[in-house]
VEXTIZA-562279 format. One line per 8 residues: number of its first residue (from 1); their letters; for each residue x, y, z of N, C-alpha, C. Coordinates in Angstrom, 1 decimal. Example, Ala and Ser with C-alpha at 12.3 -4.5 7.8 and 13.67 -1.06 7.14 Angstrom:
2
1> AS> 13.2,-5.7,7.8,12.3,-4.5,7.8,13.2,-3.3,7.8; 12.8,-2.2,7.1,13.7,-1.1,7.1,12.9,0.0,7.9
***
This chain:
84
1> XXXXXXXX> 0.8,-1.2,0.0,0.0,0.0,0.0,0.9,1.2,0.0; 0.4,2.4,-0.9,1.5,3.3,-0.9,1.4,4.4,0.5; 2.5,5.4,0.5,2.0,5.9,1.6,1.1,7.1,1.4; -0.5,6.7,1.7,-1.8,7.5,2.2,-1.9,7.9,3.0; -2.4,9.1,2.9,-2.8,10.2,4.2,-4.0,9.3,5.0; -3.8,8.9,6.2,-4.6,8.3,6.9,-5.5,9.6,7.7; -6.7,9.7,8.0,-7.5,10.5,9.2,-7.4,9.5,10.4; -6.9,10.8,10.9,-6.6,10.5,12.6,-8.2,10.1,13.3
9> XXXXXXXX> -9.4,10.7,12.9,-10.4,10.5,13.2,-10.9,8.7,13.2; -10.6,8.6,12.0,-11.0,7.2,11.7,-9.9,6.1,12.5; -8.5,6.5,12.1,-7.6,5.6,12.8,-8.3,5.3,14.2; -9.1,5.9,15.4,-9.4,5.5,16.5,-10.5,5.0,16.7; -10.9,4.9,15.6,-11.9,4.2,15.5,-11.9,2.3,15.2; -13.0,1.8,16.1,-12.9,0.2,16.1,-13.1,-0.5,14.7; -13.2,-1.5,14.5,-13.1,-2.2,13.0,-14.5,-1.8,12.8; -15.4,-2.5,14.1,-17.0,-2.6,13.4,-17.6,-1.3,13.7
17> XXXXXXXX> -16.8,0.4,13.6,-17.7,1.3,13.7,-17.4,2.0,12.8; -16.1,1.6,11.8,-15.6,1.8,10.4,-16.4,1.5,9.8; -16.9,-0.5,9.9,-17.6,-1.2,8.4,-19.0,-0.6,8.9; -19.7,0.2,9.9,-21.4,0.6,10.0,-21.2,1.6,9.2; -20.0,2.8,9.6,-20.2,4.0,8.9,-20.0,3.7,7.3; -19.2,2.7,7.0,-18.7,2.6,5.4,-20.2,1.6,4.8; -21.0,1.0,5.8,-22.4,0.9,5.2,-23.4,1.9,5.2; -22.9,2.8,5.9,-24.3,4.2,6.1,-24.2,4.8,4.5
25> XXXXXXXX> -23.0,4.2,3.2,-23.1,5.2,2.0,-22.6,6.9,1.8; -20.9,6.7,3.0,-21.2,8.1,3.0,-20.5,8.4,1.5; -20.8,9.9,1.3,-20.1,10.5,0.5,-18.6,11.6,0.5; -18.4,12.0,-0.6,-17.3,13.0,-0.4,-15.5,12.7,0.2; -15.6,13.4,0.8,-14.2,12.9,2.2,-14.7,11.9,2.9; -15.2,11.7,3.2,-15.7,10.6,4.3,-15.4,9.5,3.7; -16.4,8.8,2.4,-15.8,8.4,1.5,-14.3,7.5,1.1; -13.6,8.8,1.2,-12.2,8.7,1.0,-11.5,8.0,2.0
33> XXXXXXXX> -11.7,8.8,3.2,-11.0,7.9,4.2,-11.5,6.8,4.7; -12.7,6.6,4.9,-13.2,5.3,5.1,-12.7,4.4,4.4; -12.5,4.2,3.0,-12.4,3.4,2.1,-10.7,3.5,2.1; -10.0,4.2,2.7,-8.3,3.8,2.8,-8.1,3.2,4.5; -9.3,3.3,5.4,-9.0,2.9,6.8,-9.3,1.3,6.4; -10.3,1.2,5.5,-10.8,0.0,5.3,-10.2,-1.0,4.5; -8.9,-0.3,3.4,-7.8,-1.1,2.6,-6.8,-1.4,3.9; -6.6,-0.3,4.3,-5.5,-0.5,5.4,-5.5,-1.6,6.3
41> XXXXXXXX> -6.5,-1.9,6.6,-7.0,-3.1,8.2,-7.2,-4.3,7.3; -7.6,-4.0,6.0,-7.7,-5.4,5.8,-9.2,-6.2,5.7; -10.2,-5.2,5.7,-11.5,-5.3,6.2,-12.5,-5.1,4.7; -11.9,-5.6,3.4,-12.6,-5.6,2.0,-13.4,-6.5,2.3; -13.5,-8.1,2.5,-14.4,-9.0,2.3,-15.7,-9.0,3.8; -15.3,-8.4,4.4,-16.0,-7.9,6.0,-17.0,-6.6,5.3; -16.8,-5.8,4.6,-17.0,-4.9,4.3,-17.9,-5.2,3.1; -17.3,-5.6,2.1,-18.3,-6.6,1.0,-19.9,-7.3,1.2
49> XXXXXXXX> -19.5,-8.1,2.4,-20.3,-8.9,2.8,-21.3,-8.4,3.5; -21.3,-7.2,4.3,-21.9,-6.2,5.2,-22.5,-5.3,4.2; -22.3,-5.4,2.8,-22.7,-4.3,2.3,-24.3,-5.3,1.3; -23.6,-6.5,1.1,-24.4,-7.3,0.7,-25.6,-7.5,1.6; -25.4,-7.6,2.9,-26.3,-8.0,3.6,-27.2,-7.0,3.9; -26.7,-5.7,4.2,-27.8,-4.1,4.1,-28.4,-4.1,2.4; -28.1,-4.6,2.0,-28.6,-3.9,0.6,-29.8,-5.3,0.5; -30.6,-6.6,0.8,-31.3,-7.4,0.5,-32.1,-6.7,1.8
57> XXXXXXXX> -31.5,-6.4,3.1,-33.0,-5.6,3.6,-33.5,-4.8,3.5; -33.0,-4.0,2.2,-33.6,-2.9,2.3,-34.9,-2.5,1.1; -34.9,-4.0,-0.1,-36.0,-4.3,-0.6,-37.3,-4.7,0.1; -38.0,-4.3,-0.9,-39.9,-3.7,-0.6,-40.4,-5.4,-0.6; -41.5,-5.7,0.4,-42.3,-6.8,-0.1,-43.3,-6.2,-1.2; -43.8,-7.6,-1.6,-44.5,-7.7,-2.3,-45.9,-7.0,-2.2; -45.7,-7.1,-0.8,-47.4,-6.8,-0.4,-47.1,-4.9,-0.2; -46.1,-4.1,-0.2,-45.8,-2.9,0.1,-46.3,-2.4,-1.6
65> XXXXXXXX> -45.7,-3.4,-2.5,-46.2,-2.7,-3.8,-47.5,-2.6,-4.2; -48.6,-3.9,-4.0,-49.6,-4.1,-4.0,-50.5,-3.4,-3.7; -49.9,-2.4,-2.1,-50.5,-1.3,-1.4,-50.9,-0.3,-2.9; -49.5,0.0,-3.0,-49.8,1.0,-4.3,-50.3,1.4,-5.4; -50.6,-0.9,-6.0,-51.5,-0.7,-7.1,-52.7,-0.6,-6.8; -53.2,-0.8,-5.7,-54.4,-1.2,-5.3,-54.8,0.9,-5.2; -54.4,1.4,-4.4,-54.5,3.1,-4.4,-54.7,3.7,-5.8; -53.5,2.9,-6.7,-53.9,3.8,-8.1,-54.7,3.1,-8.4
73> XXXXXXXX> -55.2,2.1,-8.3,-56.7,1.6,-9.3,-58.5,2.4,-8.5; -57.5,2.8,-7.4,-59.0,3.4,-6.6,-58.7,5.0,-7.4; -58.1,5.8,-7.6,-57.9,7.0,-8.1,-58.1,6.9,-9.8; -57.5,6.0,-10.3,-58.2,5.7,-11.9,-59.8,5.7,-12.3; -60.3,4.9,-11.3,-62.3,4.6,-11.1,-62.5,5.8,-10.7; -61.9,6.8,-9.4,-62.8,7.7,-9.3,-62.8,9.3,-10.0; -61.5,8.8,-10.8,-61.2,9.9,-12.1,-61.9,9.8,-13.5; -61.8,8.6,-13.7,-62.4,8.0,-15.1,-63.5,8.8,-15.2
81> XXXX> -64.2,8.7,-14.1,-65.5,8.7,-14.9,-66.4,10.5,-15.1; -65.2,11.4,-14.6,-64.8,12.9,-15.0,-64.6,13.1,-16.2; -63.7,12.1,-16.5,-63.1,12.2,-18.1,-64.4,12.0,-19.5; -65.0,11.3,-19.1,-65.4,10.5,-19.9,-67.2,11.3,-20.5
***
């Protein structure tokens, strides 16, 4: 690894308050350093995996979408018949 500017902020920070904040999606600098604390330790496939695992809960059931077709079919019937 070449030599990168590490944040002092992050260095004191524990492994698993690195991989929460590097799953919260930050942006910008944050970003940056997170993602060189997290080459540095050694924590890609911990980090991978954790990203994998936030990202399948944070899809919709089935029944959440349903909600919504069900709403727009009640607003279609009670517009339609304005149109027409």
């Amino acid at each position: 690894m070449a030599n990168l500017l590490r944040s002092n902020k992050y260095q004191s920070f524990s492994d698993e308050k690195i991989l929460s904040l590097f799953n919260d999606h930050p942006k910008g600098e944050a970003k940056h350093f997170l993602q060189i604390e997290v080459d540095a330790r050694g924590l890609e496939d911990k980090a991978l995996l954790s990203l994998q695992n936030n990202k399948k809960k944070t899809s919709h059931s089935a029944w959440y979408y349903l909600g919504y077709a069900i709403m727009l079919g009640f607003i279609i019937v009670r517009f339609a018949g304005q149109m027409f």
